[in-house]
VODRENTOR-280468 format. One record per atom (N, C-alpha, C): x, y, z. Coordinates in steps of 0.001 Angstrom, whole numbers, plus 500000, padded with zeros to 6 digits. Layout:
VODRENTOR-280468
XYZ
...
This chain:
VODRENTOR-280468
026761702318779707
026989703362778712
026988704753779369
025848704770780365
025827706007780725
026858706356781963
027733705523782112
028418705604783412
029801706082782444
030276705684781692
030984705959780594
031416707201779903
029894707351779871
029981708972779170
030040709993780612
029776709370781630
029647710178782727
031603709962783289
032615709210782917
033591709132783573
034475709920782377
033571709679780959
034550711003779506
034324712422780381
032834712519780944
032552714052780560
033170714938782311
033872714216783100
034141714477783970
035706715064784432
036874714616783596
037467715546783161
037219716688782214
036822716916781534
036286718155780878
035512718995781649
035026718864782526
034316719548783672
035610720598784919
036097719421784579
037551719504785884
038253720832784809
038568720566783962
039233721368782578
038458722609782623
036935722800782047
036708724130782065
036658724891783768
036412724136784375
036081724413785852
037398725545786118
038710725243785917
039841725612786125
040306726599785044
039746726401783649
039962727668782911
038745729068783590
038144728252784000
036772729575784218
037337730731785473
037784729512786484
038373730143787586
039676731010787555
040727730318786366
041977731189786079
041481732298785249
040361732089784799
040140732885783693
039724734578784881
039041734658785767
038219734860786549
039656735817787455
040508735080787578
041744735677788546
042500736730787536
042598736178786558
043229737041786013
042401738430785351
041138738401785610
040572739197784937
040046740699786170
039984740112787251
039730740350788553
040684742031788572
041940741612788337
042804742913788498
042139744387787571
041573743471786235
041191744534785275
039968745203786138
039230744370786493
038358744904786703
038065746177788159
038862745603788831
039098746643789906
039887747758789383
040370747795788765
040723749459787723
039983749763787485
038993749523786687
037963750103785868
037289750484786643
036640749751787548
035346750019788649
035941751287789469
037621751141789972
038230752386790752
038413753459790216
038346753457788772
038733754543787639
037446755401787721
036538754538787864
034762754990787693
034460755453789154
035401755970790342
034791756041791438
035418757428791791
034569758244793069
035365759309793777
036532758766794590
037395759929794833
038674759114795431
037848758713796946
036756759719797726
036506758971798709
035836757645799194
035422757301797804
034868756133797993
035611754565797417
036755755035796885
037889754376796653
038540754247797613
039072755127798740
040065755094799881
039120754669801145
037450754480801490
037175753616802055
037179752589802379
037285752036800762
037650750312800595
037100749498801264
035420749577801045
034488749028801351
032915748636799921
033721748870799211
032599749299797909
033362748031796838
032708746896796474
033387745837795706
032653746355793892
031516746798794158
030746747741793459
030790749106793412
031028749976792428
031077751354792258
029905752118792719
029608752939794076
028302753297794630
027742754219794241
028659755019793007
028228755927792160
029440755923791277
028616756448790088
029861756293789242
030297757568788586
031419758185788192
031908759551787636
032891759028786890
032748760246785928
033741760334784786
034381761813785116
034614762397786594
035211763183786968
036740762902786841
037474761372787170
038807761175786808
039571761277785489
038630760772784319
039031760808783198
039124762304782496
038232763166783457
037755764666782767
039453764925783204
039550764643784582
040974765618784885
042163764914784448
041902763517783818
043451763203783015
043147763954781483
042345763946780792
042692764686779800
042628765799779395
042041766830780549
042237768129780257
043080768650780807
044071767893781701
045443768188782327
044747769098783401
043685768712784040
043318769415785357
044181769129786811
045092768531786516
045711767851787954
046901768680788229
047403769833787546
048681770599787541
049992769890787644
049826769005787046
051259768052786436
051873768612785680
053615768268785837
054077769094784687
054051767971783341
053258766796783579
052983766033782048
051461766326781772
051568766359780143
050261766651779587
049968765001778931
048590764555779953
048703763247779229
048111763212777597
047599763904777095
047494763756775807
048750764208775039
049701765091775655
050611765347775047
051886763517775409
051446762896776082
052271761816775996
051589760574775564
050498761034775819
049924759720774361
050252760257773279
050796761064772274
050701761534771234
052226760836771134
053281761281772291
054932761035771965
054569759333772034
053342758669772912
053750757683772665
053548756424771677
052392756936770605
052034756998769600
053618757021768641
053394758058768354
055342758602767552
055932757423767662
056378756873769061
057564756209769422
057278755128769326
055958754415769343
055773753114769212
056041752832767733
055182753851766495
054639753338765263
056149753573764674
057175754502765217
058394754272764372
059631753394764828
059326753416765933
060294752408766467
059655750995766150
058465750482766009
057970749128765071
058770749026763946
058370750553763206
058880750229761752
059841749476761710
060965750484762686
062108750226762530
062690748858762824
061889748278764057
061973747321764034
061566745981762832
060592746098762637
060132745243761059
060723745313760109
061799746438759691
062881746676758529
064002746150758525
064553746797759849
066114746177760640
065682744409760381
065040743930761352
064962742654761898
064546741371760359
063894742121759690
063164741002758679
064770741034757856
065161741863757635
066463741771756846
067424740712756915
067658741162758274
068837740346759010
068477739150758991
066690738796759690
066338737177759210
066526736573757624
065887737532757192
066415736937755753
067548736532755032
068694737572755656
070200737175755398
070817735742756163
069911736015757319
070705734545757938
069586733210757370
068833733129757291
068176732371756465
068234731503755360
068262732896754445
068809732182752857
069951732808752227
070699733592752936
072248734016752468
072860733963753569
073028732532754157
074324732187755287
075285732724754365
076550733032755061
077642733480754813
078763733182756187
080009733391755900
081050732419756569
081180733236758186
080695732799759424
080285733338760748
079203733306760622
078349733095759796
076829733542760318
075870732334761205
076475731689761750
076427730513762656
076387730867764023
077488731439764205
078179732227765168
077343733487765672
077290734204764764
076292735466764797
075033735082765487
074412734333764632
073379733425765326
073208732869766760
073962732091766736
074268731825768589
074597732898769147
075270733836769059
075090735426770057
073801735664770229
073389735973769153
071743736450769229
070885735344769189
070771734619769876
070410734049770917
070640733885772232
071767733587772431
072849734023774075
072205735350774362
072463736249773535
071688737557774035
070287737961774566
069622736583773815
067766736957774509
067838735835776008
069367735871776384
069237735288777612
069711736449778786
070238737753778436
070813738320779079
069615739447779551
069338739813780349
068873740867780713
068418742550780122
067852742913779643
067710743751778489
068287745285779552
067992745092780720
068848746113781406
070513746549781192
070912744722780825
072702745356780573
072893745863779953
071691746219778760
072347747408777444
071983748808777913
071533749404778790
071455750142779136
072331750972778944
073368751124779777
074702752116780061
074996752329778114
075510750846777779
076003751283776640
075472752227775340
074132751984776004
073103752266774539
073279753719775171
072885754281776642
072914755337776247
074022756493776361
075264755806776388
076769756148776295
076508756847774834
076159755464774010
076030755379772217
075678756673772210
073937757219772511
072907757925772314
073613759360772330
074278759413774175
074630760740774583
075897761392773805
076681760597773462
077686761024772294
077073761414771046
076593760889770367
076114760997768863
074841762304768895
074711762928769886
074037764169770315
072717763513770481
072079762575770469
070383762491770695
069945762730772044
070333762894772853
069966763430774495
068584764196774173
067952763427774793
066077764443774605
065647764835773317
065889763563772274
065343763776770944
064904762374770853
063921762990770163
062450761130769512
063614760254769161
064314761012767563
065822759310767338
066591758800768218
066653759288769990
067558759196770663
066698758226771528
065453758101771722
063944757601772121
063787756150771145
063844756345769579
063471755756768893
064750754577768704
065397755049767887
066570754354766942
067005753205767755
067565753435769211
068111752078770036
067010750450770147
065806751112769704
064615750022770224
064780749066768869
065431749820767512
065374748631766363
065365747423766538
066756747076768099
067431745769767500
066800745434768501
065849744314768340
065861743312768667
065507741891768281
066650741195769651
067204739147769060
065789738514768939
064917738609769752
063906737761769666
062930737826768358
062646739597767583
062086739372766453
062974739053765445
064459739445765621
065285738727764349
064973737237764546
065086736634765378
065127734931765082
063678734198764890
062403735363765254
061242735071764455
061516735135763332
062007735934762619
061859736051761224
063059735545760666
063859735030761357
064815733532760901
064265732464760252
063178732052761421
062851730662761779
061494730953760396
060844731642760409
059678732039759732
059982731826757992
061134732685758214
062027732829756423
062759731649756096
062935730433756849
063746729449756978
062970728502755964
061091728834755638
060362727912755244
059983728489753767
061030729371753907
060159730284752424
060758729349751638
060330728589750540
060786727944749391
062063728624748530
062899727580748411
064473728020747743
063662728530746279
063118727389745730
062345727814744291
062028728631743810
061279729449744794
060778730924745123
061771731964744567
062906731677745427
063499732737745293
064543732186743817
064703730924743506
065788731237742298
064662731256741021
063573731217741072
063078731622740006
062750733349739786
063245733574740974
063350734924741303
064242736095740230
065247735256740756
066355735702740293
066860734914739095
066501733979738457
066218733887736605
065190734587735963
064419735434736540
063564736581735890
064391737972736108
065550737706736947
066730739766737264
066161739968737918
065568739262739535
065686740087740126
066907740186741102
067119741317741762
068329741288742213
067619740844744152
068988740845744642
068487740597746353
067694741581747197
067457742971746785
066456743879747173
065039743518746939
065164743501745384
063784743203744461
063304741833745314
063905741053745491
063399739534746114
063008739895747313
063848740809747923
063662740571749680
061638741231749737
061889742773748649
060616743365748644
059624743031748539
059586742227747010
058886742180746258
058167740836746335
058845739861747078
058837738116747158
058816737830748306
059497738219749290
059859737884750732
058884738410751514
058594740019751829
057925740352752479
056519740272752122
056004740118750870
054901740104751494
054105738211751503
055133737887751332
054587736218752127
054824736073753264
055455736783754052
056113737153755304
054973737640756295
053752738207755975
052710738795756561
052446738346758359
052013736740758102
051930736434759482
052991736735760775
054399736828760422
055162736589761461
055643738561761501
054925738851760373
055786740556760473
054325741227761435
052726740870761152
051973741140762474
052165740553763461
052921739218763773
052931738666765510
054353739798765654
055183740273765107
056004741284765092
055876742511766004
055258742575765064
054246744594765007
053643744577766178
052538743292766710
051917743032767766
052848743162769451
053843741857769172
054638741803770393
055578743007770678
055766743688769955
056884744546769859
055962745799770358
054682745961769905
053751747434770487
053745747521771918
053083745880772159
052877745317773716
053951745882773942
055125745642774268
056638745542774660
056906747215774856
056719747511773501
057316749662773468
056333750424774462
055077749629774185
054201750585774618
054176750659776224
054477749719776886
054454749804778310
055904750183778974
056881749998777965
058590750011778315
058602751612779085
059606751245780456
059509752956781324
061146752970781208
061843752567781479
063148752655781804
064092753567780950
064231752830779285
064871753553778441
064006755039778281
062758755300777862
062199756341777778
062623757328779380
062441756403780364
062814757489781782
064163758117781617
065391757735780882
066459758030781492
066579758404780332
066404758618779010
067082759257777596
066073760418777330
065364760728778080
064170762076777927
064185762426779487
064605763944779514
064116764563780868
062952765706780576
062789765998779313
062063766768778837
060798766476778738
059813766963779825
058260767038779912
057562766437778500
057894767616777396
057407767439776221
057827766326775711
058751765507775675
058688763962775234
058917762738775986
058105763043777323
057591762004778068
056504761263777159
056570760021777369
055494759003776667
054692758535778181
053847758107777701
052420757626778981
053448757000780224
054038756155779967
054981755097781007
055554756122781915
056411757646781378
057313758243782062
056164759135782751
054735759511781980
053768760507782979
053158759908783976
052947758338783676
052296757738784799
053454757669785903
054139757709785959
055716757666786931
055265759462787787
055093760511786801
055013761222787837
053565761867788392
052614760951787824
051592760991788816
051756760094789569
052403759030790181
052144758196791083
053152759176792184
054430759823791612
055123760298792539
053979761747793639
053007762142792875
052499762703793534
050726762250793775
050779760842794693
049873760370794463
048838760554796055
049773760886796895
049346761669798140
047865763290797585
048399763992796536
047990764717795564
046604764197795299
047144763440794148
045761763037793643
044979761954793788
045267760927794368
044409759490794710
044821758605793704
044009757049794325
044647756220793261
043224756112792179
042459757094792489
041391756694790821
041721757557790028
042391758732790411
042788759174789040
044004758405788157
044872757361789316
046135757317788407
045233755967787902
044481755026788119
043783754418787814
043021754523786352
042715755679786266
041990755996785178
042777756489783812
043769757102784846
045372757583783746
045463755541782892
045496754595783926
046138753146783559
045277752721782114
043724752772782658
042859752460782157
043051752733780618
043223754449780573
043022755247779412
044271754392778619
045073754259778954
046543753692778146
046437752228778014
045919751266779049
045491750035778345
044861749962776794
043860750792776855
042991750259776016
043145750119774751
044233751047773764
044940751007772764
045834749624772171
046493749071773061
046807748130773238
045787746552773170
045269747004774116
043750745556774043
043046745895773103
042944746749772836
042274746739771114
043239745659770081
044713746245770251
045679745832768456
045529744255768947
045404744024770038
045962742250770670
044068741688770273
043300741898770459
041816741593769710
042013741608768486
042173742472767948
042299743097766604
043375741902765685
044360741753766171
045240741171765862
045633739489766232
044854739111766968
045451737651767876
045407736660766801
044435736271765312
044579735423764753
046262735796764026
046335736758763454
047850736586763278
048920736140764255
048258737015765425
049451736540766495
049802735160766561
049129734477766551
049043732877766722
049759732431765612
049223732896764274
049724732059763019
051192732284762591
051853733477763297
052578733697762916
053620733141764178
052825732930765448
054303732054766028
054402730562766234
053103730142765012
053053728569765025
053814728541763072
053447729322762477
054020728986760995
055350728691760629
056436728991761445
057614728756760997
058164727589762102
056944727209762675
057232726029763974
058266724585763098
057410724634761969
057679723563761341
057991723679759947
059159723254759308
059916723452757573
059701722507756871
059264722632756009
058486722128755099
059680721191753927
């Protein structure tokens, strides 16, 4: 018996043994930020200290009082990047739940087709839209404006076909008893759709923050303007002058901008989950 329970409990050993250790690697990176964030640059550029041998909050003083003579103000780009995340979500959660809903429960003649693009498309590289998007942008005058920042981030294939697959399970019943009480296809989408929709519109809101909030590329090249740099484009030019300042201040710059983020993903992970296992399966 006891040899038994000793040959059950021995994979499970093997199992946590290997979560503890992955767990451990991956956590390793965080932690050498933090500890480097918490250090003088000379005792950071020794690189002999696995432990912080004193600790200061001298780095964090000079990222947010803009003591480093950067021409970015990092509170002034946490603020743009704030702006740009919470409206470019919106926008995303409005645009995208729509379109799922139309392809969902008002197929119409191509919308098959449509479908397979946007999908083909979350195979392509999010770089090839580049040029075009900001061809789009620089014509229609947004050059160094938030809508010119904001508006291009709406579309995207991967949360439309969450909220395909998600809306795919909403009960037909639902909605035609819907509409034998008047309501029309707005009133339903509002009033009926979204808010049973909850789980997959926070794994939404969630993946899509992750995603805006760290994104450098589109923000680098559609803003040259100091004042609407977001965190991604200021951390770009403190590293360019990192001879300047060391790596615990840009360290502490990282730190400060993680943490917003690892908050909503705590804050948020039971939705995250429910909402990309709920439409796994149609009822």
């Amino acid at each position: 018996m006891e040899l038994n329970k000793t040959k059950l409990l021995t994979p499970k050993i093997w199992l946590y043994a290997i979560i503890v250790i992955s767990s451990l690697v991956m956590l390793f990176p965080f932690y050498w930020m933090v500890t480097r964030s918490l250090m003088f640059r000379i005792d950071v550029e020794s690189a002999k200290y696995f432990f912080p041998p004193r600790i200061t909050l001298v780095n964090y003083i000079a990222i947010i009082l803009n003591q480093l003579g950067s021409q970015f103000s990092f509170l002034r780009a946490a603020f743009n990047s704030i702006i740009y995340v919470c409206f470019a979500v919106s926008g995303v959660v409005i645009v995208n739940s729509m379109a799922g809903f139309v392809l969902a429960k008002r197929p119409f003649r191509g919308s098959q087709y449509i479908l397979y693009a946007i999908i083909g498309s979350m195979m392509l590289p999010s770089s090839l839209f580049l040029l075009p998007n900001f061809i789009i942008t620089y014509k229609l005058g947004l050059y160094n404006t938030y809508p010119g920042l904001i508006i291009p981030c709406f579309v995207s294939p991967f949360s439309l076909f969450l909220f395909r697959q998600y809306m795919l399970s909403t009960p037909d019943s639902l909605l035609d008893a819907a509409a034998i009480d008047g309501c029309n296809i707005y009133r339903t989408f509002f009033a009926i759709v979204i808010p049973i929709s909850t789980p997959v519109i926070s794994t939404v809101v969630i993946l899509s923050s992750l995603n805006l909030w760290n994104y450098l590329i589109w923000p680098l090249i559609i803003t040259t303007d100091p004042k609407l740099a977001v965190l991604t484009v200021a951390l770009v030019g403190l590293r360019v002058d990192i001879d300047t300042f060391g790596w615990s201040v840009i360290l502490a710059a990282v730190t400060l901008m993680s943490i917003p983020m690892i908050t909503l993903y705590f804050l948020g992970q039971k939705w995250l989950i429910s909402g990309l296992t709920s439409g796994a399966v149609k009822e």
